[in-house]
C-alpha positions in Angstrom: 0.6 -98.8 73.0 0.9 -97.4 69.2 -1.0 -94.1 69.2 -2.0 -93.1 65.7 -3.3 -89.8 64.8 -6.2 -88.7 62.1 -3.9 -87.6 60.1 -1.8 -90.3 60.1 -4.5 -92.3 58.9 -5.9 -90.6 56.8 -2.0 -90.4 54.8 -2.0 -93.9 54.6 -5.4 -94.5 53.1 -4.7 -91.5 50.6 -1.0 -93.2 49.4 -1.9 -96.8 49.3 -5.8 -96.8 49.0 -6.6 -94.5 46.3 -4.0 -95.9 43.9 -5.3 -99.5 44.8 -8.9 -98.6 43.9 -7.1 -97.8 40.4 -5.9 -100.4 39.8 -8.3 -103.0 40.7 -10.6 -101.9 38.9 -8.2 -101.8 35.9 -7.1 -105.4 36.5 -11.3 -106.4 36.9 -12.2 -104.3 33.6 -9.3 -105.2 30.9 -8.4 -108.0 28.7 -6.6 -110.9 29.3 -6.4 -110.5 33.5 -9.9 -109.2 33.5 -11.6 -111.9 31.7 -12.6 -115.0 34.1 -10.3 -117.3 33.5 -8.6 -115.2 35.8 -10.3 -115.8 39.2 -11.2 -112.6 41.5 -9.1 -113.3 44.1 -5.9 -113.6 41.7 -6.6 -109.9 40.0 -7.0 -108.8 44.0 -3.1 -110.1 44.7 -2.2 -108.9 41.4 -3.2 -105.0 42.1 -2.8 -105.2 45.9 1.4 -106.5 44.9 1.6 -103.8 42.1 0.4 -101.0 44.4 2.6 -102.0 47.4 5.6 -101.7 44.2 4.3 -98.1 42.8 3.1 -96.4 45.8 6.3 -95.1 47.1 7.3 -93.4 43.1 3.7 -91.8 43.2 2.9 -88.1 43.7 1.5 -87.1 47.3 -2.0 -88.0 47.5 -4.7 -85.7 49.3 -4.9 -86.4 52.8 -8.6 -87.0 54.0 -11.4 -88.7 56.5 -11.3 -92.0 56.1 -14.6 -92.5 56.5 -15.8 -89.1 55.1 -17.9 -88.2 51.9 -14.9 -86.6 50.3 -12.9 -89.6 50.4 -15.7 -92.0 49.6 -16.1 -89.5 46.1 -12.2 -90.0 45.8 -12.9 -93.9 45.6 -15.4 -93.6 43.4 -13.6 -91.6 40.8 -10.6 -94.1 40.9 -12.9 -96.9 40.3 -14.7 -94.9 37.4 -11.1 -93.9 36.0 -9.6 -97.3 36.2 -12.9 -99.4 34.7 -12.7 -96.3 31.6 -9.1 -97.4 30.9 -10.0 -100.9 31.2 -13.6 -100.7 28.8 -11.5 -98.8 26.4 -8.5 -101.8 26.1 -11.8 -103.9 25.7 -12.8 -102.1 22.9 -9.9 -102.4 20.8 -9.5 -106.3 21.6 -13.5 -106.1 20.2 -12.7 -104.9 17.0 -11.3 -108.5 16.1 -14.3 -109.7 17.3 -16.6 -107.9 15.5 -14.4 -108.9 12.3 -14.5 -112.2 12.7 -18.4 -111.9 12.6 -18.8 -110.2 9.7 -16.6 -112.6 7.9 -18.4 -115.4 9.3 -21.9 -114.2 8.6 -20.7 -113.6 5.0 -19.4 -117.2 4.4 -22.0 -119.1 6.2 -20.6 -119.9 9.2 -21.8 -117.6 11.7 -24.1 -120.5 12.8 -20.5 -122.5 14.4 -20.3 -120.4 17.4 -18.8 -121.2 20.8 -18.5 -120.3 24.2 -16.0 -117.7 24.8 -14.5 -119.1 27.7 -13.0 -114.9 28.5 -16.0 -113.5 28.4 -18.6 -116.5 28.6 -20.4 -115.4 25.4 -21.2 -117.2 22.5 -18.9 -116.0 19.1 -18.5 -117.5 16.4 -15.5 -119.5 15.8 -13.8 -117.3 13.1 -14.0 -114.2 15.8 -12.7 -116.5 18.7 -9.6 -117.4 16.9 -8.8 -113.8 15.7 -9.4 -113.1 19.7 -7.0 -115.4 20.5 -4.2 -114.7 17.9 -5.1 -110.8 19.0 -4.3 -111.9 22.9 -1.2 -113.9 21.4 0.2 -110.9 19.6 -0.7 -108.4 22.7 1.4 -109.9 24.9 4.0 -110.7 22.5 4.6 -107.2 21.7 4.7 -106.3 25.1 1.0 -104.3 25.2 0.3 -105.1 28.7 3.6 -103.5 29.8 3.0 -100.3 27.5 -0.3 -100.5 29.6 1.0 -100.6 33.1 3.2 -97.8 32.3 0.4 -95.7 30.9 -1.7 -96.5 34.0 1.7 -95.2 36.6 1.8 -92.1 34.7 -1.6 -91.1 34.8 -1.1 -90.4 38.8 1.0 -87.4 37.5 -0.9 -86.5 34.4 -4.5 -87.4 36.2 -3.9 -86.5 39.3 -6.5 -88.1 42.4 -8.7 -85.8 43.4 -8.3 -83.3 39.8 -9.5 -86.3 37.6 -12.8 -85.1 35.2 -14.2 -88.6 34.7 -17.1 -87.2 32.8 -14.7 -86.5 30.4 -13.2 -90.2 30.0 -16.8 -91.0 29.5 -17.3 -88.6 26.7 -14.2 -89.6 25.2 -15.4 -93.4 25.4 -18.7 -92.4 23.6 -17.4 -91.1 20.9 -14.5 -93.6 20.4 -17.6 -96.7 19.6 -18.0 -96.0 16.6 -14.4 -96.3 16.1 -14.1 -100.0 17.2 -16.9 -100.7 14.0 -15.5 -99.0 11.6 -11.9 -100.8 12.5 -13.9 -104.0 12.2 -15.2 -103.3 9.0 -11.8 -102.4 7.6 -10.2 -105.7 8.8 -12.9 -107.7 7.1 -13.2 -105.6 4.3 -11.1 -107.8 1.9 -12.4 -110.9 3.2 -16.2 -109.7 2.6 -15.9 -108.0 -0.5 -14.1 -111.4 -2.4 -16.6 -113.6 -1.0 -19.2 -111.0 -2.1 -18.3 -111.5 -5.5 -18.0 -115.3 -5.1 -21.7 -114.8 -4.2 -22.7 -112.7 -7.6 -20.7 -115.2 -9.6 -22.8 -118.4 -8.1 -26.2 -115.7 -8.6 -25.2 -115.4 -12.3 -24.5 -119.1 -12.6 -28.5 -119.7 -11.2 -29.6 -117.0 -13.8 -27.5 -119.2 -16.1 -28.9 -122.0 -15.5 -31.8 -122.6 -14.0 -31.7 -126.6 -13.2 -28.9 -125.7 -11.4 -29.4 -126.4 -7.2 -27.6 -123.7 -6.4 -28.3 -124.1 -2.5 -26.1 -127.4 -2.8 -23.7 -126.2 -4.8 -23.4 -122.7 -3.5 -22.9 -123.7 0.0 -20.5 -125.8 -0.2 -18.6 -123.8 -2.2 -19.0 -120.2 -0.4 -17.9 -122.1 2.7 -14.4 -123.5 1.5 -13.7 -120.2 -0.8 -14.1 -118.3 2.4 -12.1 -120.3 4.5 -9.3 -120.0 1.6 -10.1 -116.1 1.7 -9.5 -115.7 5.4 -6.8 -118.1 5.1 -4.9 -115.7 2.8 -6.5 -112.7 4.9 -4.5 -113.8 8.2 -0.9 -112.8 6.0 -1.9 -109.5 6.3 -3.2 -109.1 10.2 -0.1 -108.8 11.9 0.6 -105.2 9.7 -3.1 -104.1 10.5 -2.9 -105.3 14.1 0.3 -102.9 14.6 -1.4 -99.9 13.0 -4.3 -100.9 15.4 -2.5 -101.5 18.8 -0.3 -98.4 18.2 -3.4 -95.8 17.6 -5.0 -97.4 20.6 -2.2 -97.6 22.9 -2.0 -93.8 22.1 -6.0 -93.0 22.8 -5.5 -94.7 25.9 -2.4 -92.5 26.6 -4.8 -89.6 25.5 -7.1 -90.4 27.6 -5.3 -90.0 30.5 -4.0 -87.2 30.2 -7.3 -85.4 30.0 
């Protein structure tokens, strides 16, 4: 009869548990894996397959009760840690998003929105395609990978049990205001052109009064923006790198609070 001892136990739980409540809750919070076209029990395989591969280059893990408060408190803090990492990749994948809207809103077209099937929201349909090239040039550029790497290191640079999750909390806080003003910037160029496509149709009413400028205008503001963010999308793969790599590095930041 296999006798095991406290201890013994409470090793295994420490080395294979702890990092698995990490990662799950990564792989439930971020982009892409996170969203639900991904079904639960896939993102369960996926972290329970990458802990089983990680566990053994890890650093010791405290040794505890499985059933104690302490290790219940450890739990909790992985699951905090991981779903901060995982909010925080969601927040730079949002900035497209919120670019998208303001472009849309300033052409006329923020009433064409659809069902994000990711996130099972209604966007509009300029911010779902930016989401969507976004996700295309994320993986393309091998973003996930850079995140699974800065994820394994934070074992050694956030140690379990010596993690301040307040802190990653904090740190969240004050990075949303970043993800607005990044959205702003994107759609800067697109909303300032079709703001002066606006004045110009406004001077043409002043102009000429007769002038129906609400079916004429329309129209008009709706195929010049759709030019505009046509020659906009040159320009977002250069933006998108300066974007990914300052995130990628506040996420590395974070961790090693």
């Amino acid at each position: 009869m296999l006798a095991l001892t406290t201890e013994q136990i409470g090793g295994w739980i420490g080395q294979f548990l702890l990092p698995l409540f990490r990662l799950a809750s990564l792989f439930m919070t971020m982009p892409i894996i996170g969203t639900q076209l991904v079904p639960m029990r896939v993102r369960l395989y996926l972290a329970l397959s990458f802990t089983v591969l990680i566990a053994p280059t890890l650093p010791p893990m405290p040794v505890v009760d499985a059933l104690s408060v302490p290790n219940i408190m450890l739990i909790a803090e992985q699951i905090l840690v991981g779903a901060s990492m995982g909010f925080f990749l969601q927040l730079f994948f949002h900035i497209f998003v919120v670019a998208g809207q303001l472009i849309a809103m300033q052409m006329g077209l923020g009433f064409a929105s659809m069902v994000d099937p990711s996130n099972g929201v209604s966007v509009p349909v300029l911010s779902q395609f930016l989401l969507l090239l976004v996700t295309l040039l994320f993986l393309s550029m091998n973003g996930h990978l850079v995140v699974f790497e800065v994820l394994v290191n934070s074992f050694t640079t956030l140690p379990v049990g010596n993690a301040l999750v307040l802190e990653h909390f904090w740190e969240l806080a004050g990075r949303l205001s970043w993800v607005l003003g990044a959205g702003v910037l994107i759609a800067l160029p697109a909303v300032t052109a079709l703001l002066i496509v606006n004045l110009a149709f406004g001077v043409m009413t002043r102009a000429a009064p007769q002038l129906n400028i609400f079916s004429i205008g329309f129209p008009m503001t709706l195929v010049l923006g759709l030019v505009i963010f046509w020659i906009s999308i040159s320009d977002m793969l250069g933006q998108y790198q300066v974007l990914a790599s300052e995130a990628l590095q506040m996420l590395r930041q974070l961790s090693e609070r």
